[in-house]
C-alpha positions, 0 to 999 in steps of 0.5 A: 500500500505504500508504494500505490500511495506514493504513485498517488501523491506523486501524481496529484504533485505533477498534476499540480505543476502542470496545472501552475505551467500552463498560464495563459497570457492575453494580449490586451487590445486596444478598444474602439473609443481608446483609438479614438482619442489616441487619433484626437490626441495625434491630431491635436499634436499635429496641429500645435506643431504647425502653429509653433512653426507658423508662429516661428515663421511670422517671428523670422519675417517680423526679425527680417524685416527690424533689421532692415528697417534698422539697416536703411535707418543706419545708411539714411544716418551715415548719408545726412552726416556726410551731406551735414560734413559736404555743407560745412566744407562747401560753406568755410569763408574761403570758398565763399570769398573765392567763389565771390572773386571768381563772380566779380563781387567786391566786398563793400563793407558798408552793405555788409551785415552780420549775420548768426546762424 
């Protein structure tokens, strides 16, 4: 009797650690309304990634277009110098007593009036 108890425990033993062996794992599936807001959620991110391009874009143009103006505000700066330089040069007592020779004028010092800038 001892050895038809032993083959009796030691069955119930494999037939425990058949049982504890076979586990049956699932995949989970993704459900229809899942789906759908990962598609709501893909859509969304696609449109924020076009409007920070679009907003990156406009910002460029708008950076472009200061620098621009800043560069013509610079080289309209450097032109008024110059002419302000070409007015004081063209304008020095020397030039104006040669021109006036050159022109036939005399100085006549009792029409000449003083007069201050």
């Amino acid at each position: 009797m001892s050895s038809v108890a032993k083959k009796i425990q030691e069955q119930q033993i494999q037939e425990q650690q058949k049982s504890v062996q076979t586990v049956i794992i699932r995949k989970a599936k993704i459900s229809f309304g899942e789906m759908g807001l990962i598609c709501v959620l893909a859509i969304f991110i696609a449109f924020l990634g076009t409007r920070v391009i679009s907003n990156q874009a406009e910002i460029y143009k708008t950076n472009k277009s200061i620098q621009m103006t800043n560069h013509s505000i610079e080289e309209q700066t450097r032109l008024n110098v110059d002419l302000k330089e070409q007015v004081s040069e063209l304008s020095t007592y020397e030039r104006i007593w040669k021109k006036a020779a050159d022109l036939g004028l005399m100085l006549n010092e009792n029409n000449v009036k003083v007069v201050q800038e």
